[in-house]
N, C-alpha and C positions, 0 to 999 in steps of 0.2 A: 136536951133542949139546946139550941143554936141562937144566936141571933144575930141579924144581918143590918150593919149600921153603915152610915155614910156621913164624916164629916160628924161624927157624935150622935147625929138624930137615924130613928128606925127609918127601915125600910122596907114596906108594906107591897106584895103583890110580887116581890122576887123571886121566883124559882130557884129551890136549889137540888141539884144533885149529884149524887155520889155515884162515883161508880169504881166496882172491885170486884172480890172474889163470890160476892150476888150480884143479882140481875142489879140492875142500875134504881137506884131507888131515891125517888123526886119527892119534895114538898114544896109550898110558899107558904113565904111568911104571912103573919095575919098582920093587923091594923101598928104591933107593936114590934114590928120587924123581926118576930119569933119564931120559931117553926121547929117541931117534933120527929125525932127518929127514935123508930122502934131499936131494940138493942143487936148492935149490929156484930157479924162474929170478925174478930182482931184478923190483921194485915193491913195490905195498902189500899189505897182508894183514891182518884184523882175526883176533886171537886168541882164545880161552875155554880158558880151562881149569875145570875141572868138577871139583871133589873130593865127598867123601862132607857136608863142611860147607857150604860157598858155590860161588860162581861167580864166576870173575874174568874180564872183557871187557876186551880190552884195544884200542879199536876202529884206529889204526892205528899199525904198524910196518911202518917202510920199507927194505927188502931190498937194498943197492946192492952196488957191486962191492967 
């Protein structure tokens, strides 16, 4: 589970996605700025998340055991 905040309050209807050594794999948050990834296998992965204001790149995070 993730969750995607702004300024301390959720944020609702964000896209986010990962992308690495699988296909690129997307959620949005729900009402409580949360949002669920199935168990993903370790390395690197560059994020975005996409809200209704900017775009945040986060180019890597690394997945280990």
């Amino acid at each position: 589970m993730g969750e995607v905040l702004s300024k301390g309050s959720p944020v609702s209807a964000a896209a986010v996605c990962l992308a690495g050594p699988v296909s690129p794999v997307e959620q949005v948050t729900d009402g409580e700025g949360e949002f669920w990834l199935e168990a993903l296998p370790k390395g690197g992965y560059a994020v975005e998340v996409d809200t209704a204001d900017h775009v945040i790149e986060i180019p890597a995070l690394n997945l280990a055991d």
